[in-house]
VOBA-1610 file (N, C-alpha, C; in pm, whole numbers, padded with zeros to 5 digits, always signed):
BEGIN
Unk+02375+00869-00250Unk+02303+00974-00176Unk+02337+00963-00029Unk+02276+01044+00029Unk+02291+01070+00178Unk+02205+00980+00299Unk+02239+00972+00376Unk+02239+00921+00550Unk+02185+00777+00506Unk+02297+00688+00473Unk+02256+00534+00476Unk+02275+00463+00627Unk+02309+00531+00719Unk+02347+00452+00789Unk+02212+00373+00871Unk+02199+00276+00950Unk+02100+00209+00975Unk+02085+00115+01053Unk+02024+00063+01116Unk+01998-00044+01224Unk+01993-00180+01150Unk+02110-00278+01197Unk+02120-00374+01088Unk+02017-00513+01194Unk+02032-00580+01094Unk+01943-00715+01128Unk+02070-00802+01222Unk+01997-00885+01303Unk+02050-00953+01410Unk+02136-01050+01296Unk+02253-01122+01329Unk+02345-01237+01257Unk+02457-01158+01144Unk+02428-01065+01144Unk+02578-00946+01065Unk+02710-01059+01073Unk+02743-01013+00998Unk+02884-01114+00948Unk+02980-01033+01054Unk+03045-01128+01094Unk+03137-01120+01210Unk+03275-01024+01166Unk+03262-01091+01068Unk+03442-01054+01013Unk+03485-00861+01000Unk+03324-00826+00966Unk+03317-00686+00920Unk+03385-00599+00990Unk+03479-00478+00959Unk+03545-00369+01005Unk+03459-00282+01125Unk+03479-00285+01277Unk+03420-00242+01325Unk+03467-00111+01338Unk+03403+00002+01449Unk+03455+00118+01448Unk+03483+00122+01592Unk+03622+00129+01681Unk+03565+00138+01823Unk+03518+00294+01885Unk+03459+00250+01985Unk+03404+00372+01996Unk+03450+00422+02107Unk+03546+00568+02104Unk+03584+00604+02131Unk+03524+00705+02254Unk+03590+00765+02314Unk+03570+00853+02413Unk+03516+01019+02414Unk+03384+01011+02463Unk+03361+01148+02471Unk+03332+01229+02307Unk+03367+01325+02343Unk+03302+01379+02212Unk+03427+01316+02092Unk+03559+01311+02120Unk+03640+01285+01996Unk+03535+01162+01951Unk+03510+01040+02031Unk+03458+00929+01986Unk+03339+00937+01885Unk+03203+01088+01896Unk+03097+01099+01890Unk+03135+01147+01738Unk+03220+01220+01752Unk+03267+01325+01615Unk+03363+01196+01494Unk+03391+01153+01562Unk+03487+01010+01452Unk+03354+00907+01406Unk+03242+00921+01536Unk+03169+00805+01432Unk+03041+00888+01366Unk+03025+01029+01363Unk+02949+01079+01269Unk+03027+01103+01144Unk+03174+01141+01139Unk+03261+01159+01002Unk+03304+01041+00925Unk+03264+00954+00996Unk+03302+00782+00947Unk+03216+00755+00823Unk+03110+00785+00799Unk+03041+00726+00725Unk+03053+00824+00625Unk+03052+00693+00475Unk+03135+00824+00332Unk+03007+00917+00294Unk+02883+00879+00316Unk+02789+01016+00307Unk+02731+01093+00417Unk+02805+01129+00515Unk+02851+01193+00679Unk+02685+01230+00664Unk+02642+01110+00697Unk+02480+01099+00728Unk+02500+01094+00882Unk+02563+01099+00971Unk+02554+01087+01079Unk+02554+01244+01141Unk+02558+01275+01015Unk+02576+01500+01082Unk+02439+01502+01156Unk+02416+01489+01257Unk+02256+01533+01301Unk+02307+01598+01431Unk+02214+01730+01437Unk+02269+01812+01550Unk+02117+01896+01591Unk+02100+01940+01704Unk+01967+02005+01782Unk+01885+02128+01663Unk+01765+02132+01639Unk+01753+02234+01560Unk+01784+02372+01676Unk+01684+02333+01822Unk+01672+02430+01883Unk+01576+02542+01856Unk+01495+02489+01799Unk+01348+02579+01752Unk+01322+02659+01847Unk+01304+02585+01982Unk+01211+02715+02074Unk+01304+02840+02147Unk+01424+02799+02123Unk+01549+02940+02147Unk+01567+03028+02016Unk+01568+02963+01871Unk+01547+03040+01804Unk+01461+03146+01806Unk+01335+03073+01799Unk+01192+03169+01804Unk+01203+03252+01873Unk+01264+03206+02033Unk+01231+03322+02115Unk+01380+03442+02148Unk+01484+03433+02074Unk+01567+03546+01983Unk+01509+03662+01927Unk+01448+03572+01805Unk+01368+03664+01727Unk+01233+03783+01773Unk+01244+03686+01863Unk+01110+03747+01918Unk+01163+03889+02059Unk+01276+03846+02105Unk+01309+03926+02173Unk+01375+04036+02068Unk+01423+04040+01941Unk+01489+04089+01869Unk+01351+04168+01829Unk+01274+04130+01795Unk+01148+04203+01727Unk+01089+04296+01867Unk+01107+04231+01997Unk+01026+04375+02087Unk+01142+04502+02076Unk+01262+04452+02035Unk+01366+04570+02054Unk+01331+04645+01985Unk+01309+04594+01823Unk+01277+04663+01677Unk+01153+04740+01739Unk+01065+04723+01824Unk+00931+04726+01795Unk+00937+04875+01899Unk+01032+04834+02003Unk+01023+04943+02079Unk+01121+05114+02068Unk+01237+05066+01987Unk+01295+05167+01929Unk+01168+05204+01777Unk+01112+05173+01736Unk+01008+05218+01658Unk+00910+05284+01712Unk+00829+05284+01824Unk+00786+05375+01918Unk+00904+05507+01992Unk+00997+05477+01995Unk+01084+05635+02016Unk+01119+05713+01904Unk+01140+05672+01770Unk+01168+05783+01659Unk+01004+05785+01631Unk+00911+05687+01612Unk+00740+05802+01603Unk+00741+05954+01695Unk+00782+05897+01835Unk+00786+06055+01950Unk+00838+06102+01901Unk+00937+06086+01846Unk+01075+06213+01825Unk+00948+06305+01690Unk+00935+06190+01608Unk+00867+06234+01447Unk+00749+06331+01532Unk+00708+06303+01594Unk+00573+06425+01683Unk+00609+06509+01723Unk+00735+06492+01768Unk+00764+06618+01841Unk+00887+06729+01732Unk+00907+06666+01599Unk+00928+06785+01560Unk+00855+06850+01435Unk+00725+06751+01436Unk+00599+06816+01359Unk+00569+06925+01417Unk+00558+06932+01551Unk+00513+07045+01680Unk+00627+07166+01716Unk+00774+07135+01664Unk+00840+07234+01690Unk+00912+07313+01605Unk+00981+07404+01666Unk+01054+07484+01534Unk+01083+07485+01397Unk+01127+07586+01319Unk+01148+07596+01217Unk+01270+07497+01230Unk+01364+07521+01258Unk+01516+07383+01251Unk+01499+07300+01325Unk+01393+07229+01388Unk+01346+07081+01343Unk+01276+07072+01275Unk+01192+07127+01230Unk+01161+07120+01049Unk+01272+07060+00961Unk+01337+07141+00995Unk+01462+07138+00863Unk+01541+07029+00926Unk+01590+07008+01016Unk+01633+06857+01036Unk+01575+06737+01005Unk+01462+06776+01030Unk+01359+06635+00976Unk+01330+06619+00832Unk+01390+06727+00775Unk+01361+06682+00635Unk+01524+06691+00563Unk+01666+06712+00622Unk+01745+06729+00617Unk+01863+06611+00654Unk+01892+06526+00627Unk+02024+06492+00704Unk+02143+06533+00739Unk+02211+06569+00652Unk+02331+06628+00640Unk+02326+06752+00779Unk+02168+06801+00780Unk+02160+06927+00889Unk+02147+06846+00993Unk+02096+06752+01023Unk+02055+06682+01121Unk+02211+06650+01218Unk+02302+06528+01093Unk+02430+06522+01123Unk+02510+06662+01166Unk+02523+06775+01140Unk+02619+06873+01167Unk+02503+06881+01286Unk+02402+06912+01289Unk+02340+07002+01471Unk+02380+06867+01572Unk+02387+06734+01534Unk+02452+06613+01606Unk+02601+06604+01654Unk+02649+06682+01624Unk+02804+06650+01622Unk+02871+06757+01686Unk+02922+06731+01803Unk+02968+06839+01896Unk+03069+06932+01832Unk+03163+06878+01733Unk+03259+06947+01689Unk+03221+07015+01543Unk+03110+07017+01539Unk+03066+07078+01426Unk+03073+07228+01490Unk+03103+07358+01348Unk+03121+07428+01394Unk+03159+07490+01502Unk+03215+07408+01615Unk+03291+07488+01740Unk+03148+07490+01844Unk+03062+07412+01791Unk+02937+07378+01934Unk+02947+07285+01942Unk+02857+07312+02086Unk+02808+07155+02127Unk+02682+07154+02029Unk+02634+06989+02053Unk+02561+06947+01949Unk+02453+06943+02000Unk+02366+06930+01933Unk+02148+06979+02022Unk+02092+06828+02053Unk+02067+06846+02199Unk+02048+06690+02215Unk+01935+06637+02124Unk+01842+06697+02091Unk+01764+06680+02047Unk+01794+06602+01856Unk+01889+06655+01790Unk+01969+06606+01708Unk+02028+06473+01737Unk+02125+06524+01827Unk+02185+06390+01925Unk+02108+06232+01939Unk+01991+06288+02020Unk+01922+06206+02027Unk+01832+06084+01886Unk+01798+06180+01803Unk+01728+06124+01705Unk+01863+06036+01588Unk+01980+06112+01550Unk+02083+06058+01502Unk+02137+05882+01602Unk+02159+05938+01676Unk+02174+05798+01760Unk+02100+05664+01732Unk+01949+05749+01733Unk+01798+05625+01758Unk+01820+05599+01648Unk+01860+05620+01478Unk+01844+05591+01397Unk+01964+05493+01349Unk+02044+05522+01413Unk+02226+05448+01330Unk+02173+05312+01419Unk+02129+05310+01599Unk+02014+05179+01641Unk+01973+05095+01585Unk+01884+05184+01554Unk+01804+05108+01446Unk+01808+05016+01337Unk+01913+05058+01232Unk+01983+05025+01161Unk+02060+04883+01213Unk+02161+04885+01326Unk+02213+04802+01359Unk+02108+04658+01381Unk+02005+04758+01508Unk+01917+04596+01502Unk+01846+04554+01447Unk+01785+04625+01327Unk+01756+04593+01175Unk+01826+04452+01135Unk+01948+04505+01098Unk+02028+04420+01023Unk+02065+04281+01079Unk+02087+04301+01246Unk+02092+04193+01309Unk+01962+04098+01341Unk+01855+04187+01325Unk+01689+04134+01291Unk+01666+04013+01187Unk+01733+04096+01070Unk+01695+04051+00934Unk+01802+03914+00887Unk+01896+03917+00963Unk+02019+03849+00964Unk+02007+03690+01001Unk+01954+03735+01127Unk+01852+03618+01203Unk+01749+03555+01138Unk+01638+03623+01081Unk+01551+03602+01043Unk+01614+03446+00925Unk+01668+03570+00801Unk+01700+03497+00713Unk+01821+03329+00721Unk+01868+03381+00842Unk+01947+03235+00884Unk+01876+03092+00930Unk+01752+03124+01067Unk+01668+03008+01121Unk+01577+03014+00956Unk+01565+03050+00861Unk+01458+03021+00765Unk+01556+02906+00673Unk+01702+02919+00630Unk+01815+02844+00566Unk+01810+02713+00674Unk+01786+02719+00828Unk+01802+02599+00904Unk+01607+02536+00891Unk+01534+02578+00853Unk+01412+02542+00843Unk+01430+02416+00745Unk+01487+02462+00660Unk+01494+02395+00481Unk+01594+02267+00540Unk+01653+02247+00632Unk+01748+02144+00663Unk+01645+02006+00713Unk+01657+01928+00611Unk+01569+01801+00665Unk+01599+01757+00772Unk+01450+01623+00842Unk+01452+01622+00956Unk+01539+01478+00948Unk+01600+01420+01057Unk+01653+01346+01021Unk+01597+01192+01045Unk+01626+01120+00888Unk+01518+01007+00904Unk+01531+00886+01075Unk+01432+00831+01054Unk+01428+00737+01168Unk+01515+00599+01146Unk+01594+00586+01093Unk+01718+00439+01093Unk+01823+00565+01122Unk+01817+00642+01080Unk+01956+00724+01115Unk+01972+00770+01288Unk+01803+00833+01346Unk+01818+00821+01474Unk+01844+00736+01498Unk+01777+00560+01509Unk+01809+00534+01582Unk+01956+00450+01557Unk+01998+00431+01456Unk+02121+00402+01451Unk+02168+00482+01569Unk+02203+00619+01544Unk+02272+00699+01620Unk+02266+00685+01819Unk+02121+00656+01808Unk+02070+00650+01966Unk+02178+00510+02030Unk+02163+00413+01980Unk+02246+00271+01970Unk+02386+00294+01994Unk+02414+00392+01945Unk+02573+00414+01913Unk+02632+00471+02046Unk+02500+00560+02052Unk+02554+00680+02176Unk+02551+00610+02335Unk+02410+00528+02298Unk+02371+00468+02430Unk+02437+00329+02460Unk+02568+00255+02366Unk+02611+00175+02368Unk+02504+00007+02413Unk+02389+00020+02340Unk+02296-00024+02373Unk+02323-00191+02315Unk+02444-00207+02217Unk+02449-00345+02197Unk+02531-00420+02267Unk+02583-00346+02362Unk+02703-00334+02473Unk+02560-00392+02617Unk+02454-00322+02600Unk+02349-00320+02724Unk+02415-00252+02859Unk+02499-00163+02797Unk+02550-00062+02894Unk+02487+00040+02934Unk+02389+00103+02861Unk+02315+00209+02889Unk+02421+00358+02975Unk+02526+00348+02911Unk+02659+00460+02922Unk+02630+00529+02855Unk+02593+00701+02840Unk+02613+00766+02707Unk+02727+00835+02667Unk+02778+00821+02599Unk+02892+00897+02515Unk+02922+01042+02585Unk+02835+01114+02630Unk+02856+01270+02650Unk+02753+01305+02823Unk+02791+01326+02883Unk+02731+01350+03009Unk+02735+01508+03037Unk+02648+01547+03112Unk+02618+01675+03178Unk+02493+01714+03121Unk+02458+01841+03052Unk+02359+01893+02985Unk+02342+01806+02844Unk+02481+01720+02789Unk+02467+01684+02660Unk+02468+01530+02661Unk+02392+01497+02776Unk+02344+01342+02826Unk+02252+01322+02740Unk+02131+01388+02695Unk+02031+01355+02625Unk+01991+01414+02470Unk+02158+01477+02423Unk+02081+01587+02334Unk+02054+01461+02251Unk+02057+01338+02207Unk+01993+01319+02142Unk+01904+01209+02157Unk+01830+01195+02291Unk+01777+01133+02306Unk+01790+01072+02449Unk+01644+00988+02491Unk+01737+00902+02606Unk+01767+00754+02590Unk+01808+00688+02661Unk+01833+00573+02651Unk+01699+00462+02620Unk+01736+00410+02481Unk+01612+00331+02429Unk+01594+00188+02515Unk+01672+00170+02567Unk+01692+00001+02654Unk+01577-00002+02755Unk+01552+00150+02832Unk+01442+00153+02926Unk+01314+00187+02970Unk+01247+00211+02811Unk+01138+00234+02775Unk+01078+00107+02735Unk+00988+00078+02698Unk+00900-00018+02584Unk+00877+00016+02475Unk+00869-00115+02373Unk+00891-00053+02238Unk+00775+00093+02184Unk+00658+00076+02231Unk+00589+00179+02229Unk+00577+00308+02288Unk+00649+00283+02377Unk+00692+00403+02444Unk+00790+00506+02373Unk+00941+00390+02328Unk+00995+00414+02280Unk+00972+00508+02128Unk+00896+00442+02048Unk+00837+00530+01950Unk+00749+00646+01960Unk+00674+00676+02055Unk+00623+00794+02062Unk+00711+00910+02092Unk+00854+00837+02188Unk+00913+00965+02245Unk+00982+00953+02109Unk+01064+00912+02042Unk+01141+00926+01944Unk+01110+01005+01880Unk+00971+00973+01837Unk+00949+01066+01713Unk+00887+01221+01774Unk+00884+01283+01855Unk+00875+01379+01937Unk+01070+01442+01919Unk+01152+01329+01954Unk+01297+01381+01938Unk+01400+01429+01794Unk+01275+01315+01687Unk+01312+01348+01572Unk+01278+01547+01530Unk+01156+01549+01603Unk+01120+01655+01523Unk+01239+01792+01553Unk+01307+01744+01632Unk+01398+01872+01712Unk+01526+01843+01644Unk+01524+01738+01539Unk+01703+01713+01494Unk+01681+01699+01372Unk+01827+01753+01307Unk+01809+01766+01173Unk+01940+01716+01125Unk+01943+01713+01002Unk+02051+01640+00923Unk+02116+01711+00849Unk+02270+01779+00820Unk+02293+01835+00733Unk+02330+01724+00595Unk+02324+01645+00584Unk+02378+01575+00501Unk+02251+01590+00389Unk+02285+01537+00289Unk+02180+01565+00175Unk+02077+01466+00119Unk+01972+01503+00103Unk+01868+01454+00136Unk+01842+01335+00035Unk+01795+01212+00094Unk+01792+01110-00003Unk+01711+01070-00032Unk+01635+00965-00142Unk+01498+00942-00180Unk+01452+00832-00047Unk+01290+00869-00092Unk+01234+00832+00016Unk+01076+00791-00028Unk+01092+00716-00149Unk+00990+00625-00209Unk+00974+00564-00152Unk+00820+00476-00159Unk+00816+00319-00099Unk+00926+00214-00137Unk+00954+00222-00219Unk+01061+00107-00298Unk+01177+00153-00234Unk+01221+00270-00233Unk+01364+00279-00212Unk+01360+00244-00057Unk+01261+00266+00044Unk+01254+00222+00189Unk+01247+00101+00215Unk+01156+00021+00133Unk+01160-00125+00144Unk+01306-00186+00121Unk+01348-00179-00018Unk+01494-00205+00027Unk+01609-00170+00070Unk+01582-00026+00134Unk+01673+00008+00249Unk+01635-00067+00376Unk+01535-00092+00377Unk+01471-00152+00529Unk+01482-00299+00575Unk+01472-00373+00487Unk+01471-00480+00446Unk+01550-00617+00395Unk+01661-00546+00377Unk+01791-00619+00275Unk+01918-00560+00285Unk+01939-00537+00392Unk+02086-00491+00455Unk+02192-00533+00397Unk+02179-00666+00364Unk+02285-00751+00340Unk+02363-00757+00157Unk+02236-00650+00077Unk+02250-00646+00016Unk+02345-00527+00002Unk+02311-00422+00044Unk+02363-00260+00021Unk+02465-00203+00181Unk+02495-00366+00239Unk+02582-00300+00367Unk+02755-00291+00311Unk+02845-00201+00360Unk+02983-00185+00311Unk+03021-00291+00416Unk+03118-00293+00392Unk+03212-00375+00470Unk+03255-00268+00642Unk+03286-00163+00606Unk+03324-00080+00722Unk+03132-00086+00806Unk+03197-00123+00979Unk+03055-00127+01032Unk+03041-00106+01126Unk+02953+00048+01210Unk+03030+00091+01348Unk+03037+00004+01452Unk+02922-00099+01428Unk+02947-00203+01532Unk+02854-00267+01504Unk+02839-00391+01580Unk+02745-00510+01564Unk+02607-00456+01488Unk+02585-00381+01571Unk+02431-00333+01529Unk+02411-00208+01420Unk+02503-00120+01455Unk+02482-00007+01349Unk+02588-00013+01215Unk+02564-00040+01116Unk+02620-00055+00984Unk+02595+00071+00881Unk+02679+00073+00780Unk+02667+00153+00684Unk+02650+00106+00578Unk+02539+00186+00510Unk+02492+00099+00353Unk+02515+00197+00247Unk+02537+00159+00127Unk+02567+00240+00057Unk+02421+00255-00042Unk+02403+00413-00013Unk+02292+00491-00056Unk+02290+00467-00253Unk+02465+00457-00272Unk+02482+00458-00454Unk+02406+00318-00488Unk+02418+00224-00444Unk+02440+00106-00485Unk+02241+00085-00456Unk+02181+00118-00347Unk+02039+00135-00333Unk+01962+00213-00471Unk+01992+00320-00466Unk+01975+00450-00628Unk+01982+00362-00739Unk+02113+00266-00742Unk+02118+00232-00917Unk+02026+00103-00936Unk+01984+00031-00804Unk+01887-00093-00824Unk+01746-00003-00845Unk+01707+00084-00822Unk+01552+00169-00791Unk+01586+00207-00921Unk+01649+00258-01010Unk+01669+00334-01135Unk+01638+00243-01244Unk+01699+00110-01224Unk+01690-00006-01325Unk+01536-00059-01285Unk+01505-00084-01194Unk+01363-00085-01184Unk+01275-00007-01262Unk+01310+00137-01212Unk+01241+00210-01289Unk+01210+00179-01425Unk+01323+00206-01495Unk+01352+00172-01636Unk+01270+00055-01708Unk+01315-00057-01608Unk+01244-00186-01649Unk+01085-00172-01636Unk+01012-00139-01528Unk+00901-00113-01518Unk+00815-00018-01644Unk+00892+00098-01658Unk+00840+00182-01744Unk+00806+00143-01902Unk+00945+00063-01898Unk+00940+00026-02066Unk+00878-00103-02062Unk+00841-00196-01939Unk+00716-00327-01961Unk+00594-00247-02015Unk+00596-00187-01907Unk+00456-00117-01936Unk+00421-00046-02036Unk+00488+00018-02133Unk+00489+00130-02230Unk+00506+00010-02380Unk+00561-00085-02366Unk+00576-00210-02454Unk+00495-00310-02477Unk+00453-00360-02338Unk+00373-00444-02301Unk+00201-00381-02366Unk+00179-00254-02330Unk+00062-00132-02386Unk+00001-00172-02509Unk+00175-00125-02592Unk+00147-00133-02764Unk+00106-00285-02823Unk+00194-00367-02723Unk+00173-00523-02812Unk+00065-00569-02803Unk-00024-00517-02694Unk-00143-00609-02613Unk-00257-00527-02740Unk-00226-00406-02775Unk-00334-00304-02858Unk-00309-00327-03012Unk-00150-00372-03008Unk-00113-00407-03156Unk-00242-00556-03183Unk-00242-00655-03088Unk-00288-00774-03157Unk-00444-00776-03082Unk-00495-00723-03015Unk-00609-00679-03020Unk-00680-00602-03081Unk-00867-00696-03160Unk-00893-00603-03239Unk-01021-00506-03196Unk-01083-00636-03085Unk-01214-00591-03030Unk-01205-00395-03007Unk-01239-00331-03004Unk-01278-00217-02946Unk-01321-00181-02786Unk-01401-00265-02768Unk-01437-00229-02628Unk-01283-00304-02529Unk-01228-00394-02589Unk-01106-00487-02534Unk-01007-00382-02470Unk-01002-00295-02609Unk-00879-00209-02662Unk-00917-00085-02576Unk-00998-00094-02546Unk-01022+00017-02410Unk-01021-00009-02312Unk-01036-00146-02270Unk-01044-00183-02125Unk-00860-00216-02083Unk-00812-00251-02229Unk-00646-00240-02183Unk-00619-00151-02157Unk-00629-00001-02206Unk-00599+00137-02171Unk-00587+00186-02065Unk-00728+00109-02079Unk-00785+00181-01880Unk-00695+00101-01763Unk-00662-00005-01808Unk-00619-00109-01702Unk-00444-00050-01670Unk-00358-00024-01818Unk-00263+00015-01793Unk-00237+00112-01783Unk-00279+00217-01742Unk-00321+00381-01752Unk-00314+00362-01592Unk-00402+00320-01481Unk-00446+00227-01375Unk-00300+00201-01345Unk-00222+00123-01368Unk-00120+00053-01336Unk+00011+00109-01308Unk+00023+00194-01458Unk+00142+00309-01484Unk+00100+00385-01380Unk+00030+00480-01350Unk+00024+00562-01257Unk+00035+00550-01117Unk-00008+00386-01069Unk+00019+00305-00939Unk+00196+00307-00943Unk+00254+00248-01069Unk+00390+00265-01075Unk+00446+00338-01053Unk+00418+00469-01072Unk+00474+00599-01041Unk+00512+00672-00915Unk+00361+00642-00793Unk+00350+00669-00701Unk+00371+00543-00616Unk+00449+00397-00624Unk+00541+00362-00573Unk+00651+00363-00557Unk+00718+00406-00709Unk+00866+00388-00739Unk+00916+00560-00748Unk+00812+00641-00719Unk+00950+00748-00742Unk+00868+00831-00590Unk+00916+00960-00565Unk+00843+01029-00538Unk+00762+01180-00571Unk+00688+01146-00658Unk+00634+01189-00731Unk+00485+01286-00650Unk+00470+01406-00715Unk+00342+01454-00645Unk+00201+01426-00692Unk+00117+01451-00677Unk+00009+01463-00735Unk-00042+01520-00848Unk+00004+01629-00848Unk+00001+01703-00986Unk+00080+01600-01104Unk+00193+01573-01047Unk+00326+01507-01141Unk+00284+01383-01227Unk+00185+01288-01074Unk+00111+01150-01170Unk+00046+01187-01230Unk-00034+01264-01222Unk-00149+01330-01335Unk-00076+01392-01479Unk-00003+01462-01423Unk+00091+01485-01577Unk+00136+01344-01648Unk+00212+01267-01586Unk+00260+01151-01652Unk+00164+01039-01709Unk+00014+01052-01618Unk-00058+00960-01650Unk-00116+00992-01807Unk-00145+01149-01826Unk-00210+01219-01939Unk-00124+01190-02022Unk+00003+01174-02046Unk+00116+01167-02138Unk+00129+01065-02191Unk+00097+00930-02032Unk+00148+00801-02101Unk+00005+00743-02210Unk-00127+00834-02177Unk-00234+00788-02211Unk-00238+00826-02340Unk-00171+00952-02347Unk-00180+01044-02519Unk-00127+00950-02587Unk+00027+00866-02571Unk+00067+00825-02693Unk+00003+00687-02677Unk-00061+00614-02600Unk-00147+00465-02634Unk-00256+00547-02751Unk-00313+00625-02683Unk-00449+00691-02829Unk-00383+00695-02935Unk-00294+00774-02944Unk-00231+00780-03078Unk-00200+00671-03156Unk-00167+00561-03101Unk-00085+00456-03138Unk-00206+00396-03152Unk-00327+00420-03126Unk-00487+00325-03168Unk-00522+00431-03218Unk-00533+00511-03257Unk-00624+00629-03361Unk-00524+00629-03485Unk-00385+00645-03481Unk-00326+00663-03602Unk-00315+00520-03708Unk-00410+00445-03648Unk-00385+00293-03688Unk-00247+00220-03710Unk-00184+00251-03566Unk-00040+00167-03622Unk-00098+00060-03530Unk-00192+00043-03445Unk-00238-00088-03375Unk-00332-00183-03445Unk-00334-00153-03613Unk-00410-00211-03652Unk-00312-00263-03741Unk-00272-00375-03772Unk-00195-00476-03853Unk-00269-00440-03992Unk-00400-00472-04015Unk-00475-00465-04198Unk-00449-00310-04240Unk-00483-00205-04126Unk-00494-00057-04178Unk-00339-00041-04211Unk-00249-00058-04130Unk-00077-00027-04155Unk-00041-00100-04237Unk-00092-00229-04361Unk-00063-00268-04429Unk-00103-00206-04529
//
């Protein structure tokens, strides 16, 4: 899966493939394409220029919509052929068009043909917009080892250079330099910077389990290629297939462990208090190891609970009755 890259633990093996870091934007652009799940794609959403596009795009819409209402009044109020233009196009187009029949064309035609083909245009360029910042909405935000990997990288901060990669207006797009804040400082502004950057890369799980040992055990899931001392790349596959076997293993203790404990238990009240306990447990399992909603544990919990009943009502948990 996507954006492993990450802030590694102090003592990283020396030997590892570094990346140097290069100059200016070529440098910025080689160490976001470096990594094999180009988790390093993070770029400005730019929310409050969007919004206010749209918004200038919508007084345009709003105000060419107040000039064809006038026009619409004023040929409720006039002649028989604005009548008939207004309920006509084709008439509308020929009284518009200077070379129609060998006249000039009625401004009044003129006018309303014009406001409408307008319209149309900033319609489309309206709706165009619209539907594009709603496709960049859906673009996740980008997690916090990936900033600050990235911040590290830019701000050459294991260097304690406090140099950034890109100067002028694009000194801070992603941030400022973490070396001269405090760590608390540091986290409030961050996550204020996260909310403005996004990730095109594709979105990866984000269970408790799968964070703990992304967070935690570098050493387990780091590649050999490593942009530098501090920022490393881990591989997202190799994280997925340890959380999966977990899974697996977890599910089938529990779903095994269920039947055997109900198979050789005979008490009744026992045989309910196991139910309840692993019913309790499975569902804690669920909402650590995957990410799962609310509705979803409740489905799975009802499911895993149906076949324990079954398996104590149909008497296969009873050794004398299945004999």
């Amino acid at each position: 899966m996507a954006e492993p890259l990450s802030m590694a633990v102090k003592g990283d093996v020396e030997s590892a493939q570094h990346l140097d870091r290069g100059l200016g934007f070529a440098g910025l652009s080689g160490f976001m394409s470096s990594d094999k799940e180009r988790s390093g794609f993070v770029f400005r959403r730019f929310s409050s220029l969007a919004a206010r596009d749209i918004l200038y795009m919508q007084s345009e819409l709003l105000d060419l919509e107040q000039q064809l209402e006038r026009l619409d009044k004023e040929d409720a109020t006039g002649g028989s052929e604005e009548r008939r233009m207004a309920k006509n196009w084709q008439q509308l187009c020929d009284r518009s068009d200077t070379s129609a029949a060998g006249r000039p064309g009625q401004p009044s035609a003129t006018r309303r043909r014009n406001l409408i083909l307008e319209i149309r245009e900033k319609l489309k360029e309206y709706q165009e917009a619209v539907l594009r910042n709603s496709e960049v909405l859906k673009l996740h935000r980008v997690p916090g080892d990936v900033h600050d990997a990235l911040l590290a990288y830019f701000w050459a901060t294991e260097k304690k250079q406090g140099v950034p990669m890109l100067t002028g207006v694009c000194e801070h797009v992603y941030g400022k330099d973490p070396g001269k804040l405090s760590i608390k400082e540091n986290n409030a502004r961050k996550k204020r910077e996260r909310d403005e950057l996004m990730t095109l890369a594709l979105r990866r799980f984000e269970d408790p389990l799968t964070k703990t040992l992304r967070g935690h055990f570098h050493g387990l899931w780091r590649r050999r290629w490593q942009a530098s001392r501090q920022v490393v790349s881990l591989s997202e596959y190799r994280i997925n297939a340890v959380v999966s076997a977990i899974n697996v293993l977890v599910v089938a203790g529990l779903l095994f462990g269920a039947i055997f404990n109900l198979y050789y238990v005979k008490n009744e009240g026992s045989r309910l208090g196991i139910l309840t306990a692993y019913t309790i447990v499975f569902s804690a399992s669920i909402a650590v190891l995957t990410e799962a909603k609310r509705a979803e544990i409740f489905g799975a919990a009802a499911a895993y609970t149906a076949v324990l009943v079954v398996f104590v009502s149909g008497g296969l948990g009873n050794p004398g009755t299945a004999a």
